[in-house]
C-alpha positions as CSV (number, residue, x, y, z in Angstrom):
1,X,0.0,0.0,0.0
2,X,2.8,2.5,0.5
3,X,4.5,2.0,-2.5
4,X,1.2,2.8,-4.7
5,X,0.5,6.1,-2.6
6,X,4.4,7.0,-3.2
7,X,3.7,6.3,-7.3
8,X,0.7,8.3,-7.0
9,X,1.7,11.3,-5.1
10,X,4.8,12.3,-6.1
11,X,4.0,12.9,-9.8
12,X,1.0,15.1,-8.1
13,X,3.2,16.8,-6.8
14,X,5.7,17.0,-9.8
15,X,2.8,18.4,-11.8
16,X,1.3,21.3,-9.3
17,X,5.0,22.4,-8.7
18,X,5.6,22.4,-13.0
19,X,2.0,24.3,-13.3
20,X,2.8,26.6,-10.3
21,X,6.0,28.0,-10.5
22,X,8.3,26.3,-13.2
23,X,7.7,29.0,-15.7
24,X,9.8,31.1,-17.3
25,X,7.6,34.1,-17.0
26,X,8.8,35.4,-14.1
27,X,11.4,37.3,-15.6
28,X,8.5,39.2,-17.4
29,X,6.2,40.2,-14.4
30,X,2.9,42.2,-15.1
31,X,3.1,46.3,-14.9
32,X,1.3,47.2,-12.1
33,X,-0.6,50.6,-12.8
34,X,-0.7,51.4,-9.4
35,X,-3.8,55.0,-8.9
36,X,-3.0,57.3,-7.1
37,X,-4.6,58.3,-3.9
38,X,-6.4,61.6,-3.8
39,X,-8.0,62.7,-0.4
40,X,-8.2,66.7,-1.2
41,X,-9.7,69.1,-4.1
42,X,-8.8,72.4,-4.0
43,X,-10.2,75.3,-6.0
44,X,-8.4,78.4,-6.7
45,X,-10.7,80.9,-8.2
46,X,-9.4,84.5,-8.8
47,X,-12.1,87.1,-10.0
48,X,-11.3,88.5,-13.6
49,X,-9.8,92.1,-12.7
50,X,-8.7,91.7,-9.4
51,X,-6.5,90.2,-7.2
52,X,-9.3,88.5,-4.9
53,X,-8.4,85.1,-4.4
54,X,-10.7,82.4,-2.8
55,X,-9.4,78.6,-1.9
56,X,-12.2,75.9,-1.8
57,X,-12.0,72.6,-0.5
58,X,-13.2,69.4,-0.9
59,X,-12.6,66.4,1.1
60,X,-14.7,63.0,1.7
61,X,-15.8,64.5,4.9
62,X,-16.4,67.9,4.1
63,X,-16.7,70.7,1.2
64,X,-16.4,74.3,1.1
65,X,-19.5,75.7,-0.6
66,X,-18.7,78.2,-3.6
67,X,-19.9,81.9,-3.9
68,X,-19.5,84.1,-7.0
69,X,-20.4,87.5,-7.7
70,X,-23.3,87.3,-10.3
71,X,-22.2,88.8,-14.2
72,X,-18.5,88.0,-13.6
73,X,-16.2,86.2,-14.7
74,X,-13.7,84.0,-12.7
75,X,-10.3,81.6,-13.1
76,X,-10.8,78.5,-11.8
77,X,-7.4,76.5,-11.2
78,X,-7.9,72.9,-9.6
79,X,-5.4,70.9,-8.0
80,X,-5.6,67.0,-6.6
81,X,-3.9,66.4,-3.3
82,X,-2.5,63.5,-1.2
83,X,-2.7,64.6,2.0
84,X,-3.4,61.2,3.6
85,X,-0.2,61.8,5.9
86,X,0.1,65.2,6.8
87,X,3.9,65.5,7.2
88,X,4.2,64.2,3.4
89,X,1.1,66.0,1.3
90,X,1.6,65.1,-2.2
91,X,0.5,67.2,-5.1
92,X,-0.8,64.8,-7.5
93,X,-1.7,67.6,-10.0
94,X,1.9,67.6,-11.1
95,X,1.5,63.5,-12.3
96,X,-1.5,65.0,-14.1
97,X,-0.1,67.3,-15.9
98,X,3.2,65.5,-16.9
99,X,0.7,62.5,-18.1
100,X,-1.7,65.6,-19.6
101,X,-2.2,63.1,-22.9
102,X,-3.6,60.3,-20.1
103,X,-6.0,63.0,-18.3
104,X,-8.9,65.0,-19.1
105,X,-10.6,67.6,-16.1
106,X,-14.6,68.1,-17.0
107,X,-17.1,69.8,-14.8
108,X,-20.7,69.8,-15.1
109,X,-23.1,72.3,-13.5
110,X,-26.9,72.2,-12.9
111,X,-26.3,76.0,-12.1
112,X,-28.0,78.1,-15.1
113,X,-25.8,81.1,-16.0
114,X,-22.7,79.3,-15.2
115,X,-20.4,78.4,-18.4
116,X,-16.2,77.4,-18.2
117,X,-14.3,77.1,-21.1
118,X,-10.4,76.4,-21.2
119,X,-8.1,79.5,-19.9
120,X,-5.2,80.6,-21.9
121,X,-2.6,79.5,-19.4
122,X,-4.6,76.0,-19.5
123,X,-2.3,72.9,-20.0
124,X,-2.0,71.5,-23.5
125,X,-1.7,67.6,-24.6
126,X,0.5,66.2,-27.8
127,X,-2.6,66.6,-29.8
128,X,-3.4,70.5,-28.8
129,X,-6.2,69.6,-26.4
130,X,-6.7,71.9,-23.7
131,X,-7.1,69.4,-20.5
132,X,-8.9,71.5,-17.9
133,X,-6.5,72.0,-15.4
134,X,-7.1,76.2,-15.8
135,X,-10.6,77.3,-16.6
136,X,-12.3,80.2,-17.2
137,X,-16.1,80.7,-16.1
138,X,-18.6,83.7,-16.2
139,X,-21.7,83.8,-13.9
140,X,-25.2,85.1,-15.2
141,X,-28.1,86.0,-12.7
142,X,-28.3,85.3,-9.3
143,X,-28.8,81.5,-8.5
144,X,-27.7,78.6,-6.7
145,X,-26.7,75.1,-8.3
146,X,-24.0,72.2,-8.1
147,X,-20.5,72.3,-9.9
148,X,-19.1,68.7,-10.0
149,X,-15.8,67.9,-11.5
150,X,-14.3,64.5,-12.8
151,X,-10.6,63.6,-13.1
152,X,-10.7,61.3,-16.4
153,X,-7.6,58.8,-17.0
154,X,-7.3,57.4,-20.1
155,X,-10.5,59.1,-21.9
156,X,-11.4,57.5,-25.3
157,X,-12.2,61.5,-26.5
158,X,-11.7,64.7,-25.1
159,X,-14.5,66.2,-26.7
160,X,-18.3,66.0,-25.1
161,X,-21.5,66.7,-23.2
162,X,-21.7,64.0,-20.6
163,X,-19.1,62.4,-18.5
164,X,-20.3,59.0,-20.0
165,X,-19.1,60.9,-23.8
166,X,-15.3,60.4,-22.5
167,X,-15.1,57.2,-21.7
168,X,-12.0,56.2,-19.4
169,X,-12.5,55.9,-15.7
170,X,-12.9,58.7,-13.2
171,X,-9.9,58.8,-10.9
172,X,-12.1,61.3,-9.0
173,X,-15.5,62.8,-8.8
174,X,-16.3,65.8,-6.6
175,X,-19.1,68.3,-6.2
176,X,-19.2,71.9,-4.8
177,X,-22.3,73.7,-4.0
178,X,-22.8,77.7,-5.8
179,X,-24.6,80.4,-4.9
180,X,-24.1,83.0,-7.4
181,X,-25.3,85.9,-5.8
């Protein structure tokens, strides 16, 4: 009896050792695309004309609630932070923009009135696409609403409507409440 359970499991054993790790592929490993972490969204909006300059905030536990001057028109610089250990706050906004052909910034805003378009000192991709990292908005009347931005990686297009036009997947997605008053 113990020489058939010797015949049997040592070529079981052969085989799950030749399947497991007898291949030469480990000198090839898999790239691991490892995401960033981003805990913080700040908002740097400077009013067209002056040298007022507001900070807002968001984080998972809390968001800083937008308020613009109604008929004006404002810069809007965003900026993604690591700031999961305060003694090392990393500015992921930097990665963005050095990978600016692997990122897309779009806002949306249920806020009538409230229209962006890319600022002049935006950053530019390899294919002259402005990526949203500087924008420039104008308020109309008085009204209150929600602006929510998306950090795209990878988008399919840069060009659309909808966050579901760009394709990708959102790296982050955050909404501010405005008053435009």
């Amino acid at each position: 009896m113990k020489t058939q359970f010797f015949k049997l499991v040592v070529p079981a054993i052969f085989l799950l050792c030749v399947s497991i790790s007898c291949s030469d592929d480990d000198d090839n490993p898999d790239a691991i695309n490892e995401e960033e972490t981003i805990t913080t969204v700040l908002l740097v909006v400077t009013e067209e004309g002056t040298t007022n300059v507001d900070t807002y905030t968001w984080t998972e536990s809390d968001q800083d609630d937008i308020v613009l001057d109604a008929d004006s028109t404002y810069n809007f610089k965003i900026q993604f932070l690591d700031q999961s250990d305060p003694t090392d706050v990393e500015d992921i906004t930097e990665e963005v923009i050095e990978e600016k052909d692997e990122h897309f910034v779009f806002y949306e805003t249920t806020t009538s009135g409230l229209t962006f378009a890319s600022a002049s000192d935006d950053t530019i991709d390899s294919d002259s696409v402005a990526i949203n990292i500087s924008t420039d908005w104008e308020t109309g009347d008085a009204t209150t609403g929600i602006i929510r931005a998306y950090l795209i990686h990878e988008p399919t297009t840069k060009t659309g409507s909808s966050r579901d036009d760009f394709g990708g997947e959102t790296d982050i997605e955050v909404d501010f409440n405005v008053t435009i008053q």
